[in-house]
N, C-alpha and C positions, 0 to 999 in steps of 0.2 A: 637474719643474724645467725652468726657459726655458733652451734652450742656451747656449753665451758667443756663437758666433758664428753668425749668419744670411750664408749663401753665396745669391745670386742670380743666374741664370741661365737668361737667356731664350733662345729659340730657336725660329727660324724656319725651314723648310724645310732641314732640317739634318739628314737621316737619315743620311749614310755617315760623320757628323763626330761628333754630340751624345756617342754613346757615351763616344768617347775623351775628351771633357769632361768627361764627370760622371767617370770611374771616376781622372781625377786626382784629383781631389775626394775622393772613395770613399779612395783610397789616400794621405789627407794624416797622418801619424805625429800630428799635434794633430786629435783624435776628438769633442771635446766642442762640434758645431757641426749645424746642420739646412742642407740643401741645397734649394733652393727652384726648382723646375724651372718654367718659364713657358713653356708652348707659345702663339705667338703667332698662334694660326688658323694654322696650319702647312698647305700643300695638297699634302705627298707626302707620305710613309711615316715622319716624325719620331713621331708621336704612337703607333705601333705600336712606335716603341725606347722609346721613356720609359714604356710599358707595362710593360715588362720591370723595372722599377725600382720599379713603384708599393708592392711589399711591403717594400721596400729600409729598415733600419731609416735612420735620418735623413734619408729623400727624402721630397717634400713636392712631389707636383705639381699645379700650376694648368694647365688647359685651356682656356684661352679662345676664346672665338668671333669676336672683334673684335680684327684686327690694332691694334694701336697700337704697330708699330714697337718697336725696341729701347729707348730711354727709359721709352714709356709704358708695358711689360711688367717693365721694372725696378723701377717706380714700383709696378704692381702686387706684385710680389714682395717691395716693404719694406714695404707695408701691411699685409701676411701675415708680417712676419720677427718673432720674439721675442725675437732675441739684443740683448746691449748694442753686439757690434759688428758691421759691417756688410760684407759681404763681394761683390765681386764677378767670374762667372769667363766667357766667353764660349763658346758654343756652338763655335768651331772650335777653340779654344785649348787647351793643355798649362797646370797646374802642378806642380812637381816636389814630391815629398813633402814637403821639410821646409818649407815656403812657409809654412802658415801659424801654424804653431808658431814660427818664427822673427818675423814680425808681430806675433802677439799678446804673446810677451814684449817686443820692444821697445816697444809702446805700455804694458804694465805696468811697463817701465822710465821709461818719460815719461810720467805722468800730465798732466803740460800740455797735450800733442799731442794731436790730435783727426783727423790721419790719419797711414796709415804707408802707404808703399807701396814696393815693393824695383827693385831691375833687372830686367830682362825682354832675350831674344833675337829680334827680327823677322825671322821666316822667310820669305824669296821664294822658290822655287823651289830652286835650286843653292847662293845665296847668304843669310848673316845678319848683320845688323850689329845692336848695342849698342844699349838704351834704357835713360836718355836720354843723349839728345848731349851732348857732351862741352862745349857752350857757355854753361852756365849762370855766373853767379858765386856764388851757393850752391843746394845742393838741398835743407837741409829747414833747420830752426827757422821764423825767422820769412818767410814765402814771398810776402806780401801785394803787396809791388810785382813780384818777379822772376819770379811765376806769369805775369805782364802781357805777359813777353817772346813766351815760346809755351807750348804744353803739355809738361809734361818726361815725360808717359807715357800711359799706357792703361788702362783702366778694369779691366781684369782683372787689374792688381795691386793696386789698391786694400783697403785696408780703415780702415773710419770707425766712430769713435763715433756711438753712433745719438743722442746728445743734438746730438751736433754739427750731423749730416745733420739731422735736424729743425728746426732751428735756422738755417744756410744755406739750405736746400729741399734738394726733391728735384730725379734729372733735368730739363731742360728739351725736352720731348717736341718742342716747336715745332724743335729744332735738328735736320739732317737730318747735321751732321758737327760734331766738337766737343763734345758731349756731356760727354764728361770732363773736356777742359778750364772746360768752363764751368761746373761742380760746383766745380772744385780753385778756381777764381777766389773764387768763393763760401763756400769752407772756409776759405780761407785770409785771408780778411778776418775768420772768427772764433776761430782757434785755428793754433799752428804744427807743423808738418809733422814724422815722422820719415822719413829715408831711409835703404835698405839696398839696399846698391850692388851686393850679389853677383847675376846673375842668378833669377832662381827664377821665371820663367813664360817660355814660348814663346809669341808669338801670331804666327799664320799669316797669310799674303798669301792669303785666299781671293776666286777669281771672287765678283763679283757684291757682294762686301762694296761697302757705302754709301761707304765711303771712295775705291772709285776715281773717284769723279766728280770731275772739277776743278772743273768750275762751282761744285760744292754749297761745294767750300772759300770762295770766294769771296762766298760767301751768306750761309754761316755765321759766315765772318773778321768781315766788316762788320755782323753782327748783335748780335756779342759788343762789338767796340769801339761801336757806338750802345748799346748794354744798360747798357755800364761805363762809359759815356762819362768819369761825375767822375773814377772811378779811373785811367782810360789820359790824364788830363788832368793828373795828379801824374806821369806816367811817359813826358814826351813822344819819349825814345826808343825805348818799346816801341810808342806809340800811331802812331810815326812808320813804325818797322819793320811794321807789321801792316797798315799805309793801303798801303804800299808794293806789301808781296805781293797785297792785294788789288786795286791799280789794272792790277799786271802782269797776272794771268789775267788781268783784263778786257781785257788788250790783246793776248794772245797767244791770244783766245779771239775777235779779231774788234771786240771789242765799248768802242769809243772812249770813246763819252757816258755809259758806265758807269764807266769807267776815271779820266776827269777827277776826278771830287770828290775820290779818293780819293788821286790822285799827287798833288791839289792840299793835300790834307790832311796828307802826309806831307812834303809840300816845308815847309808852314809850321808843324809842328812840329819838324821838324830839317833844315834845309837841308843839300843836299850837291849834287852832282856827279849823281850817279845818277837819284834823284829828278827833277832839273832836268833831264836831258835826255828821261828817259820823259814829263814832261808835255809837253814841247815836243813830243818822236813826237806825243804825244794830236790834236797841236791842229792838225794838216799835214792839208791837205786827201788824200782817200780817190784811192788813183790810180785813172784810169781803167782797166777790162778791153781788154786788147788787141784789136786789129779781127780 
């Protein structure tokens, strides 16, 4: 018989991490699920832990030879999944036992909803703070325009109907940050959300994660809002807020004639004070280097 739930989990050069991700996995109290390991061309010592797994009953590993980055390895891993629902956990990440037992009944409590996805703890170093932020104006039913604001989580609390995820798409591999959000944008224009606010996943601040690059945000920002363009154009103070953060990097990163379109786009979708004075920064000529 096909499991209920398909857990996907790629991983890349992850050897002193992957362990501890899979064996939260391993130790979730809801058992009736297959765990789908993706080594993505990995080039240190990941693919000799996930050895250790391969007799594992519910582990399910792919070995690839061609990186395709985190998206593209997901992508592989749903093509391989059986379950109805759709699970995702990250290579460096913690979940606490009852995670996905607590998901699956509230999605067989809401048959309407086509994702659920809970609280989570961001761990830096010394410090953790709360996902998601406290700034939304709701987190689940219908999520179609407030997804627009920002992203309210991480891909490792997720879990989706696989009619749903087929139905939206899958990942979009071309995204180097955003990923998740740009799935939830996509779900959420076909089915409404549940949320469950108690924490139940840890994801860690790891060196080297994709996310510390600032450029990439500003890549990936403005690639989401050209992709949704109609959507962010029903929602012009998300469409406004997001030109916004994007023209900033661009100007705190150097970079002017990048930054223009973007404070220009956010100025004429919601005018304000802030907006207006970062476009005017934009447009001041470059001072000269001192002698």
């Amino acid at each position: 018989m096909s499991p209920r739930v398909s857990i996907i989990l790629p991983a890349y050069n992850r050897e002193t991490l992957v362990a501890r991700a899979i064996d939260s996995v391993l130790a979730q109290t809801f058992t009736d699920f297959e765990l789908i390991v993706v080594d993505d061309a990995s080039k240190d010592g990941t693919r000799a832990v996930l050895e250790r797994y391969r007799d594992v009953p519910r582990v399910k590993l792919i070995l690839s030879d061609v990186n395709r980055g985190g998206s593209g390895a997901r992508n592989l891993g749903i093509e391989a999944a059986a379950g109805e629902l759709i699970a995702f956990q990250d290579s460096d990440d913690v979940w606490l036992p009852g995670k996905l037992a607590a998901q699956v009944a509230a999605l067989d409590a809401n048959p309407e909803a086509g994702l659920c996805y809970c609280g989570s703890l961001f761990s830096e170093g010394a410090r953790s703070y709360y996902i998601p932020e406290q700034v939304f104006d709701r987190y689940d039913g219908d999520m179609s325009r407030e997804i627009l604001r920002r992203n309210t989580t991480s891909t490792q609390v997720l879990v989706v109907r696989r009619e749903v995820l087929d139905r939206a798409g899958h990942f979009d591999a071309t995204l180097k940050r955003f990923q998740d959000w740009d799935l939830m944008i996509r779900v959420a224009q076909e089915a409404p959300f549940v949320f469950l606010p108690e924490p139940m996943a840890v994801i860690y601040a790891t060196p080297g994660n994709i996310s510390s690059f600032v450029a990439n945000d500003a890549i990936c920002r403005a690639a989401i809002l050209s992709k949704y363009e109609a959507l962010f154009a029903r929602a012009p103070e998300h469409r406004a807020r997001n030109h916004y953060i994007t023209g900033r990097i661009w100007q705190k990163l150097g970079e002017r004639e990048k930054a223009r379109p973007h404070l220009r786009a956010a100025l004429a979708a919601q005018p304000g004070l802030k907006p207006a004075i970062s476009w005017a920064q934009s447009l001041l000529p470059r001072r000269s280097p001192a002698a």
